[in-house]
C-alpha positions as CSV (number, residue, x, y, z in Angstrom):
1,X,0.0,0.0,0.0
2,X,1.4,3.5,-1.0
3,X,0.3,6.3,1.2
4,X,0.1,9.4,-1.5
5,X,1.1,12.5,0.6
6,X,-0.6,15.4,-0.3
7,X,-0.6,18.3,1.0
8,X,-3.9,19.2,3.4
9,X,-3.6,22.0,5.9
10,X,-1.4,24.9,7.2
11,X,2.4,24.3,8.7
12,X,2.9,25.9,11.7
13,X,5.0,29.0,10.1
14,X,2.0,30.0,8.1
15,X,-0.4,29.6,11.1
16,X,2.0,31.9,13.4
17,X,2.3,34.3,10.5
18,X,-1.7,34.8,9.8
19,X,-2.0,34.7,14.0
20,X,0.7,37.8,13.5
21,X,-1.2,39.5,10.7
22,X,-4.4,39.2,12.4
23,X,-3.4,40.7,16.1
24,X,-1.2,43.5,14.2
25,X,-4.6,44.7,12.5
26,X,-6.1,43.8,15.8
27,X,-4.0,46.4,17.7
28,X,-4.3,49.3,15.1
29,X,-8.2,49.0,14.9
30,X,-8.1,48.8,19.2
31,X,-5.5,51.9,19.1
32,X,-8.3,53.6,16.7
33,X,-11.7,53.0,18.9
34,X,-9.4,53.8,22.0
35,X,-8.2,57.6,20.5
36,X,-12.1,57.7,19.1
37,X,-13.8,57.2,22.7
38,X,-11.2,59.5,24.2
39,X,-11.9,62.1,21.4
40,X,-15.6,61.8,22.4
41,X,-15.1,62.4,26.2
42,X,-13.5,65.7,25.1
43,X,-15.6,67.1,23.0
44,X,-18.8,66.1,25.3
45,X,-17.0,67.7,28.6
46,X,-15.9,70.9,26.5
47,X,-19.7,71.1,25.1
48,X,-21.1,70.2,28.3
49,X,-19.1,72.9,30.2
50,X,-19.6,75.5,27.4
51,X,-23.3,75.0,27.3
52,X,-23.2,75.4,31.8
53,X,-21.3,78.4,31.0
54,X,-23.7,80.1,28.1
55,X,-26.6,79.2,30.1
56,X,-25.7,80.7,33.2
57,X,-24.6,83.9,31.8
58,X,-27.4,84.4,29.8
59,X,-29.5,84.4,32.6
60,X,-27.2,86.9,34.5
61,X,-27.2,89.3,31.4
62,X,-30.9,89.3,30.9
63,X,-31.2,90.5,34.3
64,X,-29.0,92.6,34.7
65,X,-30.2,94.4,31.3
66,X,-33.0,95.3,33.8
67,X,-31.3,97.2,36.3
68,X,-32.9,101.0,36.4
69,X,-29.8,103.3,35.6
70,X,-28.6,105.3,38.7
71,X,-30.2,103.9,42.0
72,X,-30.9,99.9,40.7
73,X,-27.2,98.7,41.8
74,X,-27.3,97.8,45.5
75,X,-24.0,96.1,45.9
76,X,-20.8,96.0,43.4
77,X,-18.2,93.9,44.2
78,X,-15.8,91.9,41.8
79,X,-17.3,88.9,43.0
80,X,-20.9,89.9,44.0
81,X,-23.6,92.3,42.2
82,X,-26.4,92.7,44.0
83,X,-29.6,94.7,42.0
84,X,-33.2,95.7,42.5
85,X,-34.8,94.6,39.5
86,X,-37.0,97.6,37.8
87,X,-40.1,94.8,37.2
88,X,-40.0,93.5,40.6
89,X,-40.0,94.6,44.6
90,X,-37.3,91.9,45.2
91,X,-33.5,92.7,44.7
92,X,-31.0,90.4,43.2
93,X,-28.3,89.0,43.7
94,X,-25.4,86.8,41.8
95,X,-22.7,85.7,43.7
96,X,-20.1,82.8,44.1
97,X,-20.2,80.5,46.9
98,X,-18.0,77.9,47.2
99,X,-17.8,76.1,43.1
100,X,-21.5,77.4,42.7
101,X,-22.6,80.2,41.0
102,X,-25.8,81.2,42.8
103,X,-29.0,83.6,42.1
104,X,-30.5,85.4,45.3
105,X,-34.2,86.4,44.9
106,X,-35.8,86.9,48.3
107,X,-36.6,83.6,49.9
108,X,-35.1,81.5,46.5
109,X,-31.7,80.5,45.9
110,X,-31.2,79.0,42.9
111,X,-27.6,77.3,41.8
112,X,-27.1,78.5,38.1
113,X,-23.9,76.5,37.7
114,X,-21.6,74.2,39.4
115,X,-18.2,73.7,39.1
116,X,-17.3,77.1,38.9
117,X,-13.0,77.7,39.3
118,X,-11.6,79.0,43.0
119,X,-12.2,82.8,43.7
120,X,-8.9,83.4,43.4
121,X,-8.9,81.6,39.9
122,X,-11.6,84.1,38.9
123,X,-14.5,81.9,38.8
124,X,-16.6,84.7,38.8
125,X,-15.9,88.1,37.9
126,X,-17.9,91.4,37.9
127,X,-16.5,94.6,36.0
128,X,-18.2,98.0,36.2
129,X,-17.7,100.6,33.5
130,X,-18.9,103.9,32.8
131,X,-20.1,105.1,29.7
132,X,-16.4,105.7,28.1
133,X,-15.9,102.3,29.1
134,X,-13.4,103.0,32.3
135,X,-14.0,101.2,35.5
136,X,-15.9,102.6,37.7
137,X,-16.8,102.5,41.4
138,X,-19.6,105.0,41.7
139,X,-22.9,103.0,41.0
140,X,-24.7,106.3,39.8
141,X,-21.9,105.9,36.7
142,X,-22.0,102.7,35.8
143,X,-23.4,102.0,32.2
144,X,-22.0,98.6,31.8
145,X,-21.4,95.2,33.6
146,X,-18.6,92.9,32.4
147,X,-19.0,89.1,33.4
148,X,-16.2,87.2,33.7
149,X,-17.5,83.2,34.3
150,X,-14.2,80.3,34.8
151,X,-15.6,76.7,35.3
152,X,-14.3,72.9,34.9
153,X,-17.3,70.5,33.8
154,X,-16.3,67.4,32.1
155,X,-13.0,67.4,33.1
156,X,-12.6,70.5,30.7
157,X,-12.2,74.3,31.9
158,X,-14.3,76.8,30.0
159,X,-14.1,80.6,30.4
160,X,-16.4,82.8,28.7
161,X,-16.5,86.5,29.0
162,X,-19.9,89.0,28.1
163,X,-21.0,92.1,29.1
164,X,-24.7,93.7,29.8
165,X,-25.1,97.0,29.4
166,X,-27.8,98.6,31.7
167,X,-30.9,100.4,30.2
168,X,-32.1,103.3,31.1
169,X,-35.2,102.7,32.9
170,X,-36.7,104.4,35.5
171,X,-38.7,103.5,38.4
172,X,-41.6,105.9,38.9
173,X,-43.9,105.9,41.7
174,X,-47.6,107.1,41.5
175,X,-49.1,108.1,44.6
């Protein structure tokens, strides 16, 4: 009997070079999801932090829009500004306390953003300015109210910078 010895199957150099093949292209695709997932968390901690940020200061600006020129600023602080609103008895205030950024209305105090950076890493940040656009600390002067808001959400820091300029309302009293 003659056993005819054909070939049928894979030596052992062939099967460690495909296994080689196969985890190289293994690694690079890996290496690729890895960098793509990373990428993600960026760019949804930078959006989520930028969105805290617009949010909260366009809430501050529309309010302080409202401030009646000339007796509406009760406190002015680089950290604090405290108003009586011209559509309402109640004054208001914005301030930092602690990592929040919080609104003062009477009774209600309402967190309009968290995270907010140290004081001293100007978290928050009021500017006054007249109307030539000089600081100011006279609150019968000021014109203008720069906003200066630093805060880490997502493991990103965003700071955004705006300014409100106050209108000229008045509060009139009928007797």
């Amino acid at each position: 009997m003659r056993f005819n010895a054909e070939r049928s199957g894979y030596t052992l150099v062939e099967a460690i070079v495909v296994f080689m093949i196969v985890a190289i292209l293994s690694f690079g695709i890996g290496s690729f999801i890895v960098s793509s997932v990373r990428l993600w968390a960026f760019v949804s901690g930078r959006q989520s932090a930028t969105k805290i940020s617009q949010a909260a200061l366009n809430r501050m600006v529309n309010e302080i829009k409202k401030i009646p020129r000339g007796a509406g600023l009760l406190k002015m602080t680089t950290s604090e500004v405290q108003f009586t609103n011209y559509d309402s008895a109640n004054s208001i205030d914005f301030q930092q306390n602690g990592s929040n950024l919080l609104r003062i209305s009477g009774s209600n105090n309402n967190i309009l953003a968290a995270g907010l950076l140290t004081p001293a890493g100007k978290g928050l940040t009021f500017t006054y300015l007249n109307s030539s656009e000089a600081v100011t600390a006279n609150s019968q002067e000021v014109r203008s109210v720069r906003v200066l808001l630093s805060l880490a959400a997502g493991g990103q820091t965003v700071t955004l910078e705006t300014s409100a300029r106050i209108r000229a309302y008045e509060i009139r009293y009928s007797p």
